[in-house]
C-alpha positions in Angstrom: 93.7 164.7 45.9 96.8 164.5 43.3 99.0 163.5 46.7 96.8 160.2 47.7 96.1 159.6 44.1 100.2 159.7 44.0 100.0 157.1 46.3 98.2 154.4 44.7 98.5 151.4 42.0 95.7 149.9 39.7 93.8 147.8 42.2 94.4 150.0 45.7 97.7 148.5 46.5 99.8 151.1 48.0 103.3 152.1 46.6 106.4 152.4 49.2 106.7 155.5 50.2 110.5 157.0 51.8 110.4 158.5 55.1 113.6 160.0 55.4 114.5 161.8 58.8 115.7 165.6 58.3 117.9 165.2 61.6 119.4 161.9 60.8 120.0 159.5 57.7 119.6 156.0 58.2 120.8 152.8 56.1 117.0 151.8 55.8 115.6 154.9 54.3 116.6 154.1 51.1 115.2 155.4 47.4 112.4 152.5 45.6 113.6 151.8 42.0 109.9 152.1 41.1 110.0 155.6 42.2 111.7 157.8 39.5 109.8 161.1 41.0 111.5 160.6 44.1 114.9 159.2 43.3 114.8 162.4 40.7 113.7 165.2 43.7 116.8 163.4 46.1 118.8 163.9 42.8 118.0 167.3 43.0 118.5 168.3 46.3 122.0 166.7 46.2 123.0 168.6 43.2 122.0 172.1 44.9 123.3 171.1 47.9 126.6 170.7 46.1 126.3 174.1 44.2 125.5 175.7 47.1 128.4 174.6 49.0 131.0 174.7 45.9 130.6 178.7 45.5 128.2 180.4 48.0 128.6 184.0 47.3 128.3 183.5 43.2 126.0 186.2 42.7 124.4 183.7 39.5 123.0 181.8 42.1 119.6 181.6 43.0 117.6 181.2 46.3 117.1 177.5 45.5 120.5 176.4 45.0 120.8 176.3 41.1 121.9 179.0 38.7 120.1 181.7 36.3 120.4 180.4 33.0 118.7 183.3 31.3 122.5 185.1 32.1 124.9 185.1 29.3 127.7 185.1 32.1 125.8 181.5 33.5 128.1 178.8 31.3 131.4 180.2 32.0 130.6 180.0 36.0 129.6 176.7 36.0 132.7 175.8 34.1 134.9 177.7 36.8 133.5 174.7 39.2 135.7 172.3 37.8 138.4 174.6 36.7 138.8 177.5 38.5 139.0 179.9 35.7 136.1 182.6 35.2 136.9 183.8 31.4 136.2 187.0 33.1 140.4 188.0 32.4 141.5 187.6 35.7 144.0 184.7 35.8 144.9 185.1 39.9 140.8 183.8 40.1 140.5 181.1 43.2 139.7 177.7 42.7 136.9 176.8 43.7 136.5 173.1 45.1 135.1 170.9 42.4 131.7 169.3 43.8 131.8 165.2 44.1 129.0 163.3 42.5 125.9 161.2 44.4 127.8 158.0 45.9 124.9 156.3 47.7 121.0 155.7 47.6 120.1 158.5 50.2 122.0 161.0 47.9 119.9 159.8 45.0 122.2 157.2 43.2 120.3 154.5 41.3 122.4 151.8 39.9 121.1 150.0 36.9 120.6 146.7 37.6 120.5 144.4 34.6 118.3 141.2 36.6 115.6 143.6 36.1 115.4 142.5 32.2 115.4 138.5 33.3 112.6 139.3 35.9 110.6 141.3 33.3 110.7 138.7 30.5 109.9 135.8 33.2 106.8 137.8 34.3 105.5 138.6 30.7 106.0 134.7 29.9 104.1 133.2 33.1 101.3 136.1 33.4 101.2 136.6 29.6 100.0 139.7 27.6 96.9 140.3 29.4 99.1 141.6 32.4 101.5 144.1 29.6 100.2 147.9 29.7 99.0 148.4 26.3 100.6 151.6 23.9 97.3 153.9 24.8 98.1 152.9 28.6 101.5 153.7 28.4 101.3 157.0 26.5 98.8 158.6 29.5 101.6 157.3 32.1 103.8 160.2 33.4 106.7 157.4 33.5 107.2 154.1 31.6 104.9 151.4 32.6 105.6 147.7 31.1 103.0 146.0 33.2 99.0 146.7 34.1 100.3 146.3 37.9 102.7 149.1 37.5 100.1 151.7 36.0 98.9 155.1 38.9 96.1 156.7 38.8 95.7 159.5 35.9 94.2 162.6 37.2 91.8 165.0 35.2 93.2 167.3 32.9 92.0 171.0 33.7 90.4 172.9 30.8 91.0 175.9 29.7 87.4 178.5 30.1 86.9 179.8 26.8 84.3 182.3 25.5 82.1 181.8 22.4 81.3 184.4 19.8 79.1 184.3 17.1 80.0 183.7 13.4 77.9 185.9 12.0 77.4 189.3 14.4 80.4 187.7 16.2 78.5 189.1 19.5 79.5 186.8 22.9 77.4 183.6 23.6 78.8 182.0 25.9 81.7 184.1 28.9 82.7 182.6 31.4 83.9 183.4 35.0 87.4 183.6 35.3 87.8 182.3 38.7 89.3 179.1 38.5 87.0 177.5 41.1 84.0 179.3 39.9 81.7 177.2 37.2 79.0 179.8 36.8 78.8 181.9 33.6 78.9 185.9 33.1 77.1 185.8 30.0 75.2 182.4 28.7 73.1 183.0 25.4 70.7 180.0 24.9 68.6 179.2 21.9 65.4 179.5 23.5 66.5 183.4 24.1 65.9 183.3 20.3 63.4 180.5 18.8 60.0 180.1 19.4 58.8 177.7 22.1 56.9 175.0 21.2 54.0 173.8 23.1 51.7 171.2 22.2 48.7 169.6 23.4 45.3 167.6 21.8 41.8 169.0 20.7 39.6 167.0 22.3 35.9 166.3 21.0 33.0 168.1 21.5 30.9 166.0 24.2 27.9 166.6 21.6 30.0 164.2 19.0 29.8 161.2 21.7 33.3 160.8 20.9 36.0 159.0 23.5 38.5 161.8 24.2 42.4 161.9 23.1 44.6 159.9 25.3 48.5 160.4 25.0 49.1 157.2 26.0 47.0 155.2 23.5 46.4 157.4 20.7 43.4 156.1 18.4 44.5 154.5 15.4 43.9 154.4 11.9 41.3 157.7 13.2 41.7 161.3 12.6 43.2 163.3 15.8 43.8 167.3 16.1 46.4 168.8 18.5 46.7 172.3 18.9 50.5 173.6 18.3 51.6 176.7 19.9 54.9 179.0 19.4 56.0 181.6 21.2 58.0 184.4 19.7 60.7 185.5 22.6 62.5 188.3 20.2 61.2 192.1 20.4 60.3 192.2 16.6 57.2 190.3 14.4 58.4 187.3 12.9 57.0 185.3 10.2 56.9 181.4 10.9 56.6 178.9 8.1 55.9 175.3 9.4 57.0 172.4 7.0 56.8 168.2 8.0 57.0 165.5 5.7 53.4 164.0 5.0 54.1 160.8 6.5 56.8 160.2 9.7 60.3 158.1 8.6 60.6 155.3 10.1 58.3 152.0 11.0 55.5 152.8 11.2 54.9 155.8 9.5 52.1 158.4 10.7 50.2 160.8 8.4 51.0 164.2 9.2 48.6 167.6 8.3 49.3 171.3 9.1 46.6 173.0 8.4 47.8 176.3 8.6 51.3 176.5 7.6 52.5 180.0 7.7 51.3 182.5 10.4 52.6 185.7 12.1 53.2 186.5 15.6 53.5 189.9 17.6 56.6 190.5 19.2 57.6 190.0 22.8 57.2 192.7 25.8 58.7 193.7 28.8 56.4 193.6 31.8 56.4 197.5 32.5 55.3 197.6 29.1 52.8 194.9 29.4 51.0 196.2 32.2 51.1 200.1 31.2 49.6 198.8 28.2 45.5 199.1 27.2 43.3 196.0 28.7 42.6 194.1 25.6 46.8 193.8 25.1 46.8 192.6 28.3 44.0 189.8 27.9 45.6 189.0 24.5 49.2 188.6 25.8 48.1 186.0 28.0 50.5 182.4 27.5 48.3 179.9 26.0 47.1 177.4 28.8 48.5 173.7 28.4 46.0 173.1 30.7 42.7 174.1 29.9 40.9 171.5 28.0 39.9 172.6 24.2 37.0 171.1 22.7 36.3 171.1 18.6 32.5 170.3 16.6 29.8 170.0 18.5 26.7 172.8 18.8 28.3 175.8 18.1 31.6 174.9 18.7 34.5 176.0 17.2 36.0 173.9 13.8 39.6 173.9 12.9 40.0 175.4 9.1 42.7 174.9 6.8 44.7 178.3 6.1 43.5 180.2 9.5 44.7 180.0 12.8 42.9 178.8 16.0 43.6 181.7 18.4 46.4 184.1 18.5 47.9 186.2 20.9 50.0 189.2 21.7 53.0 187.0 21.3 52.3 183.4 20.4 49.9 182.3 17.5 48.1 178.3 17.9 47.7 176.1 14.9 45.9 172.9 14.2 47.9 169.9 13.5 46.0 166.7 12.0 47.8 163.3 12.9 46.3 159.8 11.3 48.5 157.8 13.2 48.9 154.1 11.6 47.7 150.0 13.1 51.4 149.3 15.3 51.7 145.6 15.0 52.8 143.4 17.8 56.6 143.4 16.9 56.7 147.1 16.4 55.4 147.7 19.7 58.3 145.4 21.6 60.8 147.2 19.7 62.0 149.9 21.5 60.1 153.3 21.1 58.5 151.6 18.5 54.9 153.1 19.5 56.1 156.3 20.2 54.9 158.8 18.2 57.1 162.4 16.9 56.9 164.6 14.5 59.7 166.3 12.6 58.9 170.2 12.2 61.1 172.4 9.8 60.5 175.9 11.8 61.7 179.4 9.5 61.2 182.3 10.7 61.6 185.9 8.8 61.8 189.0 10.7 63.3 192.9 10.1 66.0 193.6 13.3 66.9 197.1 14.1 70.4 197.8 13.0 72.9 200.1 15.5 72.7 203.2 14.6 76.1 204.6 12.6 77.9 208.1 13.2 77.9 209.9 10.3 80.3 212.8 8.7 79.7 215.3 11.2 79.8 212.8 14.3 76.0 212.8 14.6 74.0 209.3 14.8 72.8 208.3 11.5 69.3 206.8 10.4 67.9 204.0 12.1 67.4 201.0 9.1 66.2 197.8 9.3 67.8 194.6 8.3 65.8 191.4 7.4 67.1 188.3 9.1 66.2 184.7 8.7 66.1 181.5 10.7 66.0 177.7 9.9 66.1 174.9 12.1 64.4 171.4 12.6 62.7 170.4 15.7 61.1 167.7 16.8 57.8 167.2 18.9 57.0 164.2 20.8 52.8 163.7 21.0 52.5 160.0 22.9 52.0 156.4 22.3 49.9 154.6 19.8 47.1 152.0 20.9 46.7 148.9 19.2 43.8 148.7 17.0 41.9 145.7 18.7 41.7 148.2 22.0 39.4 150.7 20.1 37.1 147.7 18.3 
């Protein structure tokens, strides 16, 4: 990928490429000026070549042809290339034949040709600035780059894998794998491994009350609706919520909002080995509330949402009763965009008491178990549907 990317200019216009023979040399295959990568890798091989040749059996020299620099000893044997003297106290040393320099394109030799100014400022004053590389084009260039045509491909930077710790317990979030080509994760700590879920969906009315049933997508206005809101606790420990929302929704237009039961409990989570070796009625109870299963409110007998007191409750998830008087959308609201939709903003606490590790005392034993109160804010918002226009429900 990096190769054939190498290969390319802005626009798909392939660069010259050498193709120099390893058995013979050739006038043709010459260097390109534009090509600093290779006229610097020719450069290179020259210079090694050289060394190589000038004093094979220096022990300072390396497999590749160049010298170990981290040797104290390095600088004084380079010097004895050119003249012949080690500093090592022997004046009888040999001299050693002092390597030549590149003299020709194929050994890497690039001559500065000063027509290459004229040309430049000719092209900037025919083409104008729209074909200059700007600074921020430039800078991401490996090589300077005075014009767009000159620019190559950038490749994607590689990112380091890092893992993520909490602030407070400073326990690991988020571990990744360390294989490079791997993207999976061996430890991924979401936030719904620790907030409630939120689930909502409408009270309908009774049949009895001759009343058209909710529709999401053209909710009544200017009328009272109920939806029934239901969180799920997903920690092993009874948590206290406290639901807050402003009375009406920001924005255009704004929506009156009611929770009629504000602040509730709910039973903590279960495994399933515990679940099902549990008694029958824990069992019924622990069953997730059904999104699906229409709820009816009023009527003969039928059950009527209450301010303070929940509607049903479960082993692990509690259902309240959430009022919405959702306001007349005018024509202009409803072409802007979203401008029907209707959300609610929820301010979710929740108050709990976590089992703390157990510390070793004096005598190496495990100390008491204690309990530490912990305590969690955030806001969330819940999308309900769209608003109808009023002259639909006349």
């Amino acid at each position: 990928m990096r190769s054939d990317m190498g290969k390319l200019k802005i626009g798909g216009k392939s660069r010259a490429v050498s193709t120099k023979s390893s058995d013979a040399e050739s006038p043709s295959d010459t260097i390109p000026d534009d090509e600093p990568d290779s006229v610097f890798a020719t450069l290179r091989s020259f210079y090694n070549s050289q060394l190589s040749s000038s004093n094979s059996t220096d022990p300072l020299l390396t497999p590749s042809g160049g010298f170990n620099y981290s040797s104290p000893s390095s600088l004084a044997r380079i010097m004895s290339l050119y003249t012949g003297r080690g500093g090592y106290g022997k004046k009888d040393q040999a001299r050693t034949t002092p390597m030549r320099e590149s003299a020709d394109p194929s050994e890497g030799l690039r001559v500065l040709d000063t027509s290459s100014d004229t040309e430049a400022i000719e092209r900037m004053r025919n083409q104008g600035w729209i074909s200059t590389a700007s600074i921020a084009q430039q800078a991401e260039q490996k090589h300077p780059s005075r014009f767009v045509d000159d620019l190559r491909p950038t490749q994607v930077l590689l990112r380091t894998k890092r893992s993520k710790r909490c602030r407070i317990c400073r326990h690991i979030l988020v571990k990744p794998e360390a294989k490079v080509q791997s993207t999976r994760f061996r430890i991924r700590l979401v936030a719904l491994n620790y907030i409630p879920t939120i689930s909502l969906k409408p009270l309908q009315p009774a049949p009895s009350t001759q009343l058209p049933l909710i529709d999401l997508n053209a909710l009544p206005p200017l009328r009272a609706s109920q939806f029934l809101l239901t969180l799920k606790n997903p920690l092993f420990d009874p948590v206290k919520i406290t639901l807050a929302t402003p009375s009406h929704t920001p924005g255009r237009p704004s929506h009156k909002v009611t929770i009629l039961c504000p602040q509730f409990d709910i039973g903590p989570h279960m495994d399933q080995w515990d679940e099902a070796l549990g008694d029958p009625k824990s069992r019924r109870s622990s069953k997730m509330f059904n999104l699906s299963k229409v709820e009816y409110a009023g009527g003969d007998g039928g059950k009527i949402a209450e301010a303070g007191k929940v509607w049903e409750k479960g082993r692990n998830w509690t259902t309240v009763v959430v009022e919405v008087v959702c306001a007349d959308v005018t024509e202009s609201e409803e072409t802007a965009e979203d401008g029907d939709v209707l959300e609610i903003p929820v301010f979710v606490r929740m108050d709990w008491e976590a089992e703390v590790e157990r510390e070793e005392d004096a005598g190496g034993g495990k100390g008491e178990e204690r309990k530490e109160k912990r305590e969690l804010a955030y806001w969330a918002v819940v999308g309900i549907g769209k608003v109808g226009r009023l002259d639909g429900f006349v």
